[in-house]
C-alpha positions in Angstrom: 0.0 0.0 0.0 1.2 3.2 -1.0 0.4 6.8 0.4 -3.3 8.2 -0.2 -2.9 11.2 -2.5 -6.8 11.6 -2.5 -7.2 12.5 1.1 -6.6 16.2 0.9 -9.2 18.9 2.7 -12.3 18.6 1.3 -12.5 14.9 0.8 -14.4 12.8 2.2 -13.3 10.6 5.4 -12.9 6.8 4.4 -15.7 4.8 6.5 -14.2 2.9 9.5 -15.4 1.0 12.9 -13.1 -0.5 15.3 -13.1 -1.4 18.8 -11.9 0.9 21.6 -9.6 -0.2 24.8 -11.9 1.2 27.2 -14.9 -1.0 25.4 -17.0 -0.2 23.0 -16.2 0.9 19.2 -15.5 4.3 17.4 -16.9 4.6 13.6 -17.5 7.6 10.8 -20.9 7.2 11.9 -20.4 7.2 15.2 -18.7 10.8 14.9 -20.8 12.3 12.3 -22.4 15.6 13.5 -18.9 16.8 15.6 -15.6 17.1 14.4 -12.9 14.6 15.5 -9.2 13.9 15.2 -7.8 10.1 14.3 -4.2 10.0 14.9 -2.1 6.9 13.4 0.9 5.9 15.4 3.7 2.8 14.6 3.3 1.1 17.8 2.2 1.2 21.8 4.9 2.1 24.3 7.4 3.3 21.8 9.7 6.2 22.5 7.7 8.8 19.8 4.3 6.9 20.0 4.1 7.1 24.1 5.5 11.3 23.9 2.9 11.6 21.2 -0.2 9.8 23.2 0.6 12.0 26.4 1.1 15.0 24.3 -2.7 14.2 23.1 -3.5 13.1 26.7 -2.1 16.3 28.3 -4.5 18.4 25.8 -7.4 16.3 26.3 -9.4 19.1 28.5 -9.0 21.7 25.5 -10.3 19.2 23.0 -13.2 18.3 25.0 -14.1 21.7 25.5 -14.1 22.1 21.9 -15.8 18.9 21.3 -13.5 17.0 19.3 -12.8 13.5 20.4 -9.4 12.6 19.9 -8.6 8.9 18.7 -5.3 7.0 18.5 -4.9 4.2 16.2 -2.3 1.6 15.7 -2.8 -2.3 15.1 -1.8 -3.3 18.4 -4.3 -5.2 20.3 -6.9 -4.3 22.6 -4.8 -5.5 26.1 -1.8 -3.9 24.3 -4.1 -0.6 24.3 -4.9 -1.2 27.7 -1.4 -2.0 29.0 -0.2 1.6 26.9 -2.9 3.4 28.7 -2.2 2.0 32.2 1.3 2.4 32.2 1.2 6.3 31.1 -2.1 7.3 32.5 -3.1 8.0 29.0 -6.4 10.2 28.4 -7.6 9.5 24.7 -9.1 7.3 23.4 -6.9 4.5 21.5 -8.8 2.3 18.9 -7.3 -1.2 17.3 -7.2 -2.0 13.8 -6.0 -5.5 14.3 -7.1 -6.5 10.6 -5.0 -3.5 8.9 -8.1 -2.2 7.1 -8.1 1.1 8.4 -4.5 2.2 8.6 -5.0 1.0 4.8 -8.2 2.6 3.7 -5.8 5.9 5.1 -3.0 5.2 3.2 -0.9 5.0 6.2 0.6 1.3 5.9 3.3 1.9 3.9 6.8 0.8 3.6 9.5 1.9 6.1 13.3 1.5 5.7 15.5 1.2 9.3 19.3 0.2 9.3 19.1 -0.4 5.4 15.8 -2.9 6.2 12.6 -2.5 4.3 9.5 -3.4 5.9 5.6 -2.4 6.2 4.6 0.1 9.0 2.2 2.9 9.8 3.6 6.2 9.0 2.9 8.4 11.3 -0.4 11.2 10.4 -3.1 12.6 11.9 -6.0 13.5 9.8 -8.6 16.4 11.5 -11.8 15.4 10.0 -14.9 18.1 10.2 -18.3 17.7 11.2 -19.8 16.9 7.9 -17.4 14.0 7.7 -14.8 15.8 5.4 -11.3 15.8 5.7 -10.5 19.2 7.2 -6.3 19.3 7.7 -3.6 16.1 7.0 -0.1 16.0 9.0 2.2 13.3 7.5 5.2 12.1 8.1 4.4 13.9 11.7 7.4 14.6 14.2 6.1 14.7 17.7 7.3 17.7 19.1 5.0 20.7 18.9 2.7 18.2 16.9 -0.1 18.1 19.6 -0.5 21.1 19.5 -0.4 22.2 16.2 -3.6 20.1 15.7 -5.4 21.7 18.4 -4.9 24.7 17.4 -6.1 23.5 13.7 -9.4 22.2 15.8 -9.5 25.6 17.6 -9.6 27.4 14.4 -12.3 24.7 12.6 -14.5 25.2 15.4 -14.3 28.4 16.6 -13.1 30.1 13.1 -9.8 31.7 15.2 -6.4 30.3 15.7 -5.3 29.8 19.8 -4.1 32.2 21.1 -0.2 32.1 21.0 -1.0 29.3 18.5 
């Protein structure tokens, strides 16, 4: 699977429904009516996935308030969610797509290259989705420092129509 060139602003989000650690599932459907953010990450307890889940975490209370859910996803399993979230007292929600089907329906397996090694991984992106269901913003490729907030300050500005402030 290659990279997704079709999911620019203004597209429509791909259909998905997976299950959630803390129970239940998350789907397009499910979120249609709000805006929300899905953010693909490699793999649980990692060096850049964990600084990136707490970085999300850490912002929770200002993404509520705006009413965007925030969702992790990697294709760790559901007791590897659970395990992530326990161990870093993690606040968003983190959704398992075991199967591959949506990191693929994103265009986010792709293949990596470490130490001269080919393989297939999730790059990581975040995709801001409005409440209509569109694509809104896309981050690939995303390095973890200052990324957290750079997309709630993207969701500050979709919902409110202003950038934060100091943003």
């Amino acid at each position: 699977m290659t990279e997704r060139t079709d999911l620019v602003p203004g597209a429509p989000c791909p259909p998905f429904d997976m299950p959630l650690d803390q129970g239940g599932r998350v789907s397009l459907e499910s979120l249609r009516g709000r805006p929300f953010v899905l953010y693909f990450y490699p793999k649980d307890d990692t060096s850049g996935c964990t600084r990136e889940a707490i970085a999300f975490s850490e912002r929770r209370p200002a993404f509520d308030a705006l009413g965007v859910p925030v969702i992790g996803v990697s294709r760790d399993s559901l007791e590897k969610h659970r395990r992530f979230r326990e161990k870093h007292g993690l606040e968003v929600a983190l959704a398992s797509d075991e199967t591959g089907a949506v990191t693929e329906a994103f265009g986010v397996w792709v293949e990596k290259s470490m130490y001269g090694r080919r393989y297939m991984g999730i790059e990581r992106a975040t995709f801001l989705v409005d409440a209509e269901g569109r694509i809104h913003r896309v981050w690939r490729k995303v390095k973890v420092p200052g990324h957290a907030e750079a997309v709630l300050a993207a969701a500050r500005e979709l919902v409110e129509g202003k950038p934060e402030a100091g943003a």
